[in-house]
KEBA-254324 format. One record per residue: x, y, z of N, C-alpha, C, O in turn; residue in three letters; residue number from 1. Coordinates in Angstrom, 2 decimals. Atoms other than C-alpha are relative to their C-alpha. Example, Ala and Ser with C-alpha at 12.3 -4.5 7.8 and 13.67 -1.06 7.14 Angstrom:
# KEBA-254324
<r n_east="0.89" n_north="-1.19" n_up="0.00" ca_east="12.30" ca_north="-4.50" ca_up="7.80" c_east="0.90" c_north="1.20" c_up="0.00" o_east="1.94" o_north="1.18" o_up="0.66" code="ALA" pos="1"/>
<r n_east="-0.82" n_north="-1.19" n_up="-0.06" ca_east="13.67" ca_north="-1.06" ca_up="7.14" c_east="-0.77" c_north="1.09" c_up="0.73" o_east="-0.26" o_north="2.20" o_up="0.90" code="SER" pos="2"/>
//
This chain:
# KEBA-254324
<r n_east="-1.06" n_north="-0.97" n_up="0.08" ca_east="25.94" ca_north="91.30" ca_up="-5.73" c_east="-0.64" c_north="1.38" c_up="0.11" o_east="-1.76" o_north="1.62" o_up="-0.33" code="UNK" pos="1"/>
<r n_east="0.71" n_north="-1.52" n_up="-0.05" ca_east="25.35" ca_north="95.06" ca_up="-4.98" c_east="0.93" c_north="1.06" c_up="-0.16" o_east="1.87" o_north="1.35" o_up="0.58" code="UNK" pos="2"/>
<r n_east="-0.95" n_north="-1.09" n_up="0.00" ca_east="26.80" ca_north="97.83" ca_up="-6.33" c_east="-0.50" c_north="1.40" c_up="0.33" o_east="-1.65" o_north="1.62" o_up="-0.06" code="UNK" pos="3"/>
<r n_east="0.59" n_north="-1.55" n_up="-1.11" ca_east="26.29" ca_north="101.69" ca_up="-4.30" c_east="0.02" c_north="0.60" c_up="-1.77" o_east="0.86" o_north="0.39" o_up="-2.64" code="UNK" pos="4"/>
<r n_east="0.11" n_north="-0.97" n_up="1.04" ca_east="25.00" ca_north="104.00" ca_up="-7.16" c_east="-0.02" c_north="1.38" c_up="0.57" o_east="0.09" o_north="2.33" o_up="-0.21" code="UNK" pos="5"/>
<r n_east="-0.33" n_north="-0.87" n_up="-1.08" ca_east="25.16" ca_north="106.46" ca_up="-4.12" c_east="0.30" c_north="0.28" c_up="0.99" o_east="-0.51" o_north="-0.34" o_up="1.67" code="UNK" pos="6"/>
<r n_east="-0.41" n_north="0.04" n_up="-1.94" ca_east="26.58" ca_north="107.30" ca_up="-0.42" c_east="0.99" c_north="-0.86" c_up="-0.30" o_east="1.45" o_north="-1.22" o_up="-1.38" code="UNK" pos="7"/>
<r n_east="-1.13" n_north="0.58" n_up="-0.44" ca_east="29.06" ca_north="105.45" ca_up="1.32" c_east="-0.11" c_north="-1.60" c_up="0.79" o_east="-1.19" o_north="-2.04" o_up="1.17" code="UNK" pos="8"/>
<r n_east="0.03" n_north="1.49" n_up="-0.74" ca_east="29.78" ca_north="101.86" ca_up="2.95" c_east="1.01" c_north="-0.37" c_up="0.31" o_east="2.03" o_north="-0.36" o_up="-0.38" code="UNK" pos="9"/>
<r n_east="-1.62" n_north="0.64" n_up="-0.81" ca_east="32.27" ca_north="100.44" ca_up="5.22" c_east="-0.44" c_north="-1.48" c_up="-0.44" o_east="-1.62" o_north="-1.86" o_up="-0.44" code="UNK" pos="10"/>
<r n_east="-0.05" n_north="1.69" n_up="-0.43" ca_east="32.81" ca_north="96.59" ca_up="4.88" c_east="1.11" c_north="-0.08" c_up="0.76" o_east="2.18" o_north="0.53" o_up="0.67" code="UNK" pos="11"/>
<r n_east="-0.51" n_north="-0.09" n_up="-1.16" ca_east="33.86" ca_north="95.37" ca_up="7.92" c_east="-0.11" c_north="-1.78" c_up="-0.16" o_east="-0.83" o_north="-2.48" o_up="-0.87" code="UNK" pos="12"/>
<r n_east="0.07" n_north="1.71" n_up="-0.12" ca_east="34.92" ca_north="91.47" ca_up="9.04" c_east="0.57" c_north="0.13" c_up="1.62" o_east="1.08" o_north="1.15" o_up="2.09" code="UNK" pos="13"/>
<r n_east="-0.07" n_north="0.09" n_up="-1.27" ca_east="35.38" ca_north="90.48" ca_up="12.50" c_east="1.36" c_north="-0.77" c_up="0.17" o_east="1.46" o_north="-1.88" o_up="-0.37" code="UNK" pos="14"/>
<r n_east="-1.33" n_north="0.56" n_up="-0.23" ca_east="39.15" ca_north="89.68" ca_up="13.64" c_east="0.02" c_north="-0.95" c_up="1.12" o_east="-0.80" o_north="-1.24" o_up="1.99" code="UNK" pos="15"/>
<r n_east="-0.18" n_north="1.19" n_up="-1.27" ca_east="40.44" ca_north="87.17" ca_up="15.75" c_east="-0.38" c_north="0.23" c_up="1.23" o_east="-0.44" o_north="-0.86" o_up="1.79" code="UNK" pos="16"/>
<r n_east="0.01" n_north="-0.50" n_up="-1.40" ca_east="39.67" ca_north="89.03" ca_up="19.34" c_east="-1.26" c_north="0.48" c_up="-0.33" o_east="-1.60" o_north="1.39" o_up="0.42" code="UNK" pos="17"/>
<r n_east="1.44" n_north="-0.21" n_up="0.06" ca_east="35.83" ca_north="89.31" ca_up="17.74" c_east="-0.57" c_north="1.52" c_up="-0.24" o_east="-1.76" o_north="1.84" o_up="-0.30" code="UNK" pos="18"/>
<r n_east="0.41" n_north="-1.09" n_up="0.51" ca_east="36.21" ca_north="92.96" ca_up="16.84" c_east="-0.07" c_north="0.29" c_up="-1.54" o_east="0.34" o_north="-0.49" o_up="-2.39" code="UNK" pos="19"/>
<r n_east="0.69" n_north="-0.79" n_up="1.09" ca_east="34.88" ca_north="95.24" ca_up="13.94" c_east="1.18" c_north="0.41" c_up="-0.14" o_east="1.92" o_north="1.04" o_up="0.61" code="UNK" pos="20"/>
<r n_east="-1.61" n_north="-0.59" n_up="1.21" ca_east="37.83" ca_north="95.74" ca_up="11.30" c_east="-0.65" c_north="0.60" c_up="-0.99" o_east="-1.54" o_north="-0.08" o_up="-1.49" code="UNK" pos="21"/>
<r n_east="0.17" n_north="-0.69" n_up="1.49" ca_east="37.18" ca_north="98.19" ca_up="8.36" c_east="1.29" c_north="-0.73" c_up="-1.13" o_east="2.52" o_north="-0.79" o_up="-1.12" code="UNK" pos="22"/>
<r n_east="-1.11" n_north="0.51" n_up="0.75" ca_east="38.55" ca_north="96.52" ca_up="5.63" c_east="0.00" c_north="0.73" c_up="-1.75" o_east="0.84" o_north="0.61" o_up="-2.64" code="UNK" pos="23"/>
<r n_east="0.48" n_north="-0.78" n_up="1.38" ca_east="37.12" ca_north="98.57" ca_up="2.53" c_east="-0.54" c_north="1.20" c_up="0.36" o_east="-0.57" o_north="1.31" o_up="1.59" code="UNK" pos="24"/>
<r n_east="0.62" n_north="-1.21" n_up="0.67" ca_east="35.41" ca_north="102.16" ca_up="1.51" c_east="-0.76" c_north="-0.52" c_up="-0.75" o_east="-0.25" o_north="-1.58" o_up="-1.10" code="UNK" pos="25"/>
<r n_east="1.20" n_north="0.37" n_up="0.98" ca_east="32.47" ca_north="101.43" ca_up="-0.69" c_east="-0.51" c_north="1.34" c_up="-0.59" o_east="-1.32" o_north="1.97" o_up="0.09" code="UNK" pos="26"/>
<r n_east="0.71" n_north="-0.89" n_up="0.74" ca_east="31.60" ca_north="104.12" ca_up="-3.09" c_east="-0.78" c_north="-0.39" c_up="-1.02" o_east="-0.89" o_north="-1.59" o_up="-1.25" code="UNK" pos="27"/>
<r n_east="0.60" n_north="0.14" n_up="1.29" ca_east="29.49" ca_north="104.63" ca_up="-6.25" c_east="0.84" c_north="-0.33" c_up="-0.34" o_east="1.98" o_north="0.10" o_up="-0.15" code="UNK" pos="28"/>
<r n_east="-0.89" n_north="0.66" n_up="1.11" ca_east="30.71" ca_north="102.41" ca_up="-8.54" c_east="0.45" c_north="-1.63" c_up="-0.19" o_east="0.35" o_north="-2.47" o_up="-1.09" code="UNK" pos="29"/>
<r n_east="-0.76" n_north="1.09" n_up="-0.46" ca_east="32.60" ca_north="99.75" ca_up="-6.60" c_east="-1.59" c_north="-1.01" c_up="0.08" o_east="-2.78" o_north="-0.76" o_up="-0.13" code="UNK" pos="30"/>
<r n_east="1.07" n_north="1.35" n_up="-0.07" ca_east="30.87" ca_north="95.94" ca_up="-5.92" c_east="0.27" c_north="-0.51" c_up="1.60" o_east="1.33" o_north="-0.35" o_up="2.21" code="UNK" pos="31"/>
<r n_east="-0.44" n_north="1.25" n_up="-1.08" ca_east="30.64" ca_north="93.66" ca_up="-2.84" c_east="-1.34" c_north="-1.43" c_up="-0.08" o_east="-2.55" o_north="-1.47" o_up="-0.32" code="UNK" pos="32"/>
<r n_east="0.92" n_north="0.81" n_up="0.42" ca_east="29.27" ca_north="90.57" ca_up="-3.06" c_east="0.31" c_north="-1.08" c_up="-0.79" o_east="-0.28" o_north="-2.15" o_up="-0.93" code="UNK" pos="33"/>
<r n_east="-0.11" n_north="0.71" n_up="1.54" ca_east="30.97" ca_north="89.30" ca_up="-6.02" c_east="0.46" c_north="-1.15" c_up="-0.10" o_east="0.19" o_north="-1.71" o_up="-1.16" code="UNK" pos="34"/>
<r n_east="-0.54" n_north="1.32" n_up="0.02" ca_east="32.85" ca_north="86.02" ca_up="-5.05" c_east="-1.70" c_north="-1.11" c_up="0.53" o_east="-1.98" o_north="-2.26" o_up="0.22" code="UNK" pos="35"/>
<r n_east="0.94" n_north="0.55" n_up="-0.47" ca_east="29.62" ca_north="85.11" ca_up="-3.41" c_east="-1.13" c_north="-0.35" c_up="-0.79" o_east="-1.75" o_north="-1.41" o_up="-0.70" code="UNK" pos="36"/>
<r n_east="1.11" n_north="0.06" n_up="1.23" ca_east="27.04" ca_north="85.92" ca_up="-6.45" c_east="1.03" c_north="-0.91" c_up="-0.86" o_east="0.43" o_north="-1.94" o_up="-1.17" code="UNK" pos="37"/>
<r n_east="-0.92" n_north="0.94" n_up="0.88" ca_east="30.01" ca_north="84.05" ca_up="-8.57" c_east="-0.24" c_north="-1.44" c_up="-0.16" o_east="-0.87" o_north="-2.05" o_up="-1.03" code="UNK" pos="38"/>
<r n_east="0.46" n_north="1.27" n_up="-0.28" ca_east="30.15" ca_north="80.80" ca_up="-7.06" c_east="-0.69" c_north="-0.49" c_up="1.67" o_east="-0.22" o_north="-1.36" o_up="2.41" code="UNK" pos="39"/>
<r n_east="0.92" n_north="0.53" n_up="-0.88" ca_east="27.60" ca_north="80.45" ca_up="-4.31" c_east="0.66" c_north="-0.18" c_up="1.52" o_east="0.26" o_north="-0.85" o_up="2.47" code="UNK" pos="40"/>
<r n_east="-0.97" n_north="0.01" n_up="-1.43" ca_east="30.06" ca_north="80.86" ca_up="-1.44" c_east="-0.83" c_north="0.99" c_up="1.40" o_east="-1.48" o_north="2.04" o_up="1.29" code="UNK" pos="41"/>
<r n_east="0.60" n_north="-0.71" n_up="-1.63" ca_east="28.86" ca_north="82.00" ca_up="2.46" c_east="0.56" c_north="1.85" c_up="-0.62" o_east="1.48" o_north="1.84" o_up="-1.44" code="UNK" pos="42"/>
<r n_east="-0.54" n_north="-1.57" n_up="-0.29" ca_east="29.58" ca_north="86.37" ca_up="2.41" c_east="0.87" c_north="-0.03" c_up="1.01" o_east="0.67" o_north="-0.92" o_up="1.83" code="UNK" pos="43"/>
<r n_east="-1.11" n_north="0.18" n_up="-0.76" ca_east="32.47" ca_north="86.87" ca_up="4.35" c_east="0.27" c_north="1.30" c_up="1.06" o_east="0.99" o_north="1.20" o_up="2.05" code="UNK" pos="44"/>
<r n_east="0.19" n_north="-1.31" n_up="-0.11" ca_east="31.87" ca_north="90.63" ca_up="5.16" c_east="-1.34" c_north="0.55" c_up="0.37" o_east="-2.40" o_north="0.09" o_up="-0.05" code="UNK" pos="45"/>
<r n_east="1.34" n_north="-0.94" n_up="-0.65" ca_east="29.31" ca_north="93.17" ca_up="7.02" c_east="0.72" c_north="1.11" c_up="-1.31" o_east="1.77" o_north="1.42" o_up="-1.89" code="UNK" pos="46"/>
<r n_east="-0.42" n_north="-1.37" n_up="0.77" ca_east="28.52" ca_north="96.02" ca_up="5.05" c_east="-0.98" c_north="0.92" c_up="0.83" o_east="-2.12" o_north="0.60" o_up="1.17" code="UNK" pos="47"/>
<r n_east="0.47" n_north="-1.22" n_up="-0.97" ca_east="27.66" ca_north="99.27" ca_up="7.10" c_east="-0.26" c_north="0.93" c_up="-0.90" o_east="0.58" o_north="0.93" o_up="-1.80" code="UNK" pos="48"/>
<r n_east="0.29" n_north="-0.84" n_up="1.18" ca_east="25.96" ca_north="102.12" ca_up="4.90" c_east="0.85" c_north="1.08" c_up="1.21" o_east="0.74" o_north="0.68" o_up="2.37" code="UNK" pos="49"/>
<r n_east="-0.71" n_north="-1.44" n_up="-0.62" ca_east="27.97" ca_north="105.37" ca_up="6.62" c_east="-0.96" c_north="1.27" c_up="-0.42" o_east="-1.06" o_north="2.19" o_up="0.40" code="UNK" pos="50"/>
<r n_east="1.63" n_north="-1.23" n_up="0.10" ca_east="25.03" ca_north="107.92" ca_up="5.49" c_east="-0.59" c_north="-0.89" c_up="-1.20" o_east="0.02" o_north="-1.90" o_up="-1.52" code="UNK" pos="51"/>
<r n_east="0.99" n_north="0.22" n_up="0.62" ca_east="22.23" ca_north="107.18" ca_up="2.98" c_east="0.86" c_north="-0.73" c_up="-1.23" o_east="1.83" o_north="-0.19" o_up="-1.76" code="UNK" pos="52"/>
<r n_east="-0.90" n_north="0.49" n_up="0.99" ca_east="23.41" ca_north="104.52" ca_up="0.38" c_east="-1.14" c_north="-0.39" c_up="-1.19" o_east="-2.20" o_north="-0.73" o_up="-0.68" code="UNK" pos="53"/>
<r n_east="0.70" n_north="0.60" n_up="1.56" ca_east="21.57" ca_north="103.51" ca_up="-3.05" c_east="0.45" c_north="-1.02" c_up="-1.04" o_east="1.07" o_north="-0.72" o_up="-2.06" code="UNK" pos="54"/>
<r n_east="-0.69" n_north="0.42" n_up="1.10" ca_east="22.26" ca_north="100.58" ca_up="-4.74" c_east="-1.15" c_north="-1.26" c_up="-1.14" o_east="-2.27" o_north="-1.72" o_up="-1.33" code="UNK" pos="55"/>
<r n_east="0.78" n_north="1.25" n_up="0.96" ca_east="21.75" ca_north="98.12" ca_up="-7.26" c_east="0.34" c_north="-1.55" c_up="0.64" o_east="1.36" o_north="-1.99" o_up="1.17" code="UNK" pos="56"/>
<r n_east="-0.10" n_north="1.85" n_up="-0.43" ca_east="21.03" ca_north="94.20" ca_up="-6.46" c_east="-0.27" c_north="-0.48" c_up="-1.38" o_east="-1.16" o_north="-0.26" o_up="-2.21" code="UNK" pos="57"/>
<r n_east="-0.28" n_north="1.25" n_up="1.39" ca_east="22.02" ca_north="91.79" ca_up="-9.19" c_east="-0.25" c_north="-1.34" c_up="0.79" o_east="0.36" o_north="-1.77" o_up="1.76" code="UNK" pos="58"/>
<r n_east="0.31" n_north="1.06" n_up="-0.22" ca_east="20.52" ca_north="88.92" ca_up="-8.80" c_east="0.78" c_north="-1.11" c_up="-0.59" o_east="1.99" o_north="-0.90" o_up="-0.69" code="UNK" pos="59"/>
<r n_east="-0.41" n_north="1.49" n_up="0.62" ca_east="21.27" ca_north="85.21" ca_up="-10.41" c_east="-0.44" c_north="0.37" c_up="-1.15" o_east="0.22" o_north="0.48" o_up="-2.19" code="UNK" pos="60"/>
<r n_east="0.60" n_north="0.31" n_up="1.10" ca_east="18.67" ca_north="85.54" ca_up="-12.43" c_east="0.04" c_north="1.08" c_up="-1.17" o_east="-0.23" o_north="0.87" o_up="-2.35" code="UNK" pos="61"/>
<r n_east="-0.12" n_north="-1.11" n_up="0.42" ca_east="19.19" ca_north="88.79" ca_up="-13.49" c_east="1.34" c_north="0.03" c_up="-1.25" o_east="1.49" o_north="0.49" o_up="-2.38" code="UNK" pos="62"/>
<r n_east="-1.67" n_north="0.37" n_up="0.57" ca_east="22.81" ca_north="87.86" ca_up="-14.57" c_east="0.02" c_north="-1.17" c_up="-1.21" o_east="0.77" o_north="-1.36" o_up="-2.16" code="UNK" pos="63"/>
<r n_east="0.06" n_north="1.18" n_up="0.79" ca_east="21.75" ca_north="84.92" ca_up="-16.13" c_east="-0.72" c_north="0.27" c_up="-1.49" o_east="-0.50" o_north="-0.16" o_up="-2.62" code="UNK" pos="64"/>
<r n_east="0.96" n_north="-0.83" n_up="1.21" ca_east="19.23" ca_north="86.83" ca_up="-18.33" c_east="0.72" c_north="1.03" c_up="-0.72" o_east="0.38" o_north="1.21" o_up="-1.89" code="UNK" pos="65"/>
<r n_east="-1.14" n_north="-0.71" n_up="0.68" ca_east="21.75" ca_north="89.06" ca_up="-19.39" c_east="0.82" c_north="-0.43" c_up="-1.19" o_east="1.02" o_north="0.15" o_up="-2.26" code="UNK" pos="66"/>
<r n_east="-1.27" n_north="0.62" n_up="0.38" ca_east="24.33" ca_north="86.62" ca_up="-20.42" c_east="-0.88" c_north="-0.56" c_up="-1.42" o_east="-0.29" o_north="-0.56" o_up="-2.49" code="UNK" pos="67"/>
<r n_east="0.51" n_north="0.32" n_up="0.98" ca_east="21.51" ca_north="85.27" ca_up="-22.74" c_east="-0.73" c_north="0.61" c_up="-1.37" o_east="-1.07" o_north="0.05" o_up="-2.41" code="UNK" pos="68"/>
<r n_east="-0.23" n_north="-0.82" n_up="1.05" ca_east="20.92" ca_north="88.09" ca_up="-24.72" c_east="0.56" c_north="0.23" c_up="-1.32" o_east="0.45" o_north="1.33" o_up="-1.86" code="UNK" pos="69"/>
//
């Protein structure tokens, strides 16, 4: 899972006629990723940084180590 701690990000999915759809804005703050880090599912989505982006990656294990705290 990755969440932008800075800049911008399009997520984009490819429509039926094989083009580039914007389907989100990605700012600081927001997540993508998350059904996928959840339960182990394919990503479904491109993510395009739109200028300089910064984020955080949450791992499994990371999450997992957390939860056991």
């Amino acid at each position: 899972m990755f969440v932008p701690l800075e800049g911008n990000a399009e997520e984009q999915i490819l429509d039926e006629e094989k083009s580039c759809r914007r389907i989100d804005v990605l700012t600081a703050g927001m997540n993508v990723g998350e059904m996928a880090f959840l339960n182990d599912s394919p990503r479904l989505v491109d993510v395009l940084a739109v200028d300089t982006v910064e984020c955080l990656i949450s791992t499994c294990a990371w999450f997992i180590a957390l939860t056991l705290t």
